[in-house]
N, C-alpha and C positions, 0 to 999 in steps of 0.2 A: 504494500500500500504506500502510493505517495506521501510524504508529512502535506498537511491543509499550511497553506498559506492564511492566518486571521491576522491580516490586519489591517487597518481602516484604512479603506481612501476615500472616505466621507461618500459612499456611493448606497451606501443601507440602506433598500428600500424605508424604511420605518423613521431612520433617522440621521439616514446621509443629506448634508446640507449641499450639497454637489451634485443628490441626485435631481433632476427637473421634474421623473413622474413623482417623487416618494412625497412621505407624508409631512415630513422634517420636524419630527417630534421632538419635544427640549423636554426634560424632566428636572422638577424642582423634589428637594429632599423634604422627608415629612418625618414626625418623630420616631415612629417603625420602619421607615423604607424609602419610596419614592414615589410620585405622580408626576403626571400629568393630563392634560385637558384638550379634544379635538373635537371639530364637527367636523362631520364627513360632508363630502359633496359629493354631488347627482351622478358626478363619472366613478364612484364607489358605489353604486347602489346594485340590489340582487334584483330584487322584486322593485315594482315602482315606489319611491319614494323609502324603501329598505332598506337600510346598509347589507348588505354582503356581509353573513357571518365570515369569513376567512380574515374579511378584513380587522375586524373586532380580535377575530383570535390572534391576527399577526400582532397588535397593539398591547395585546394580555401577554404575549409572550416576548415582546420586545420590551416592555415594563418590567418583566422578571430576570430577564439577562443583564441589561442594563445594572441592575440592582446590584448583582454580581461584581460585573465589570466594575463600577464607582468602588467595590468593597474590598479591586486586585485580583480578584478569583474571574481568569478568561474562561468560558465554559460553552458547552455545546445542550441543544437539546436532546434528552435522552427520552425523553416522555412526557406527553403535553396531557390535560382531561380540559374538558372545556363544559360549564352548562349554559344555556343560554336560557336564559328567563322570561323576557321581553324583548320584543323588536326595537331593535335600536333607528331611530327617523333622519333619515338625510336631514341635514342641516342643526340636529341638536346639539348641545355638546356634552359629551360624554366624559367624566372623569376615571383613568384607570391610575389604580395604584398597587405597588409592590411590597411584600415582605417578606422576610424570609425566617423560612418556617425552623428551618433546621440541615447542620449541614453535618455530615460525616465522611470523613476523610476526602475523596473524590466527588462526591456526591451530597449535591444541597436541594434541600426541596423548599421550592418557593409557592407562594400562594398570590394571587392578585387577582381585583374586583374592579369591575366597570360599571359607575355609579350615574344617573340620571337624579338630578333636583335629589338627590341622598338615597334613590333608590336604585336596588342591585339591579341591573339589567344582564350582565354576565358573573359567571366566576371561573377561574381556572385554578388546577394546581399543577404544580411541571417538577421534575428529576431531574436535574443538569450534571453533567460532569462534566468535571475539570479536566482544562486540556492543557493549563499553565497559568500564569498571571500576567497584569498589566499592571502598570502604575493605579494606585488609587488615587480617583480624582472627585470631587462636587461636582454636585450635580449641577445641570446648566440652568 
């Protein structure tokens, strides 16, 4: 197997500021973990006026690595769960946030919610392993 080349050249669909289609997510720190806040537009939409669960789950899982990444620990997804609640409406804004649940040796499991007006509209929880580190940084 090749070694993966990870590392940023700001192209992450989620939250490369370089990419043109991506979403260019900024995450602020919160007393457990991390958020942030997006409304989707109409070119993310599934059904009319629907966001695209994929997209909701790329956001709950990009919330979770992130978390990681800010805390030095580089990781991969090893296993995502995702429930979906409520349909999430083009144009609202959704708050997702991270925390982490619990990490042992290789392996941290993290947990994050996607909140409407303080109600859950998603939850996930994800297994990440560690595939090295990065400098620990704040969140932006």
């Amino acid at each position: 197997m090749t070694k993966l080349d990870l590392s940023d050249d700001s192209m992450c669909f989620a939250c490369g500021k370089q990419n043109p289609d991506g979403l260019h997510l900024e995450f602020t720190e919160t007393p457990d973990g991390l958020s942030t806040t997006i409304a989707f537009d109409q070119r993310f939409q599934g059904y009319r006026d629907i966001v695209h669960g994929g997209l909701v789950s790329t956001v709950l899982d990009e919330a979770m690595v992130t978390l990681l990444n800010r805390t030095g620990v580089l990781a991969l997804t090893a296993e995502l769960t995702i429930r979906f609640l409520s349909p999430v409406r083009v144009g609202e804004p959704i708050t997702f946030t991270a925390r982490l649940v619990e990490s042992r040796r290789n392996v941290h499991r993290v947990e994050a919610v996607a909140t409407r007006d303080g109600e859950t509209v998603a939850r996930s929880e994800a297994r990440f392993m560690s595939v090295g580190t990065v400098a620990p940084q704040s969140a932006s």
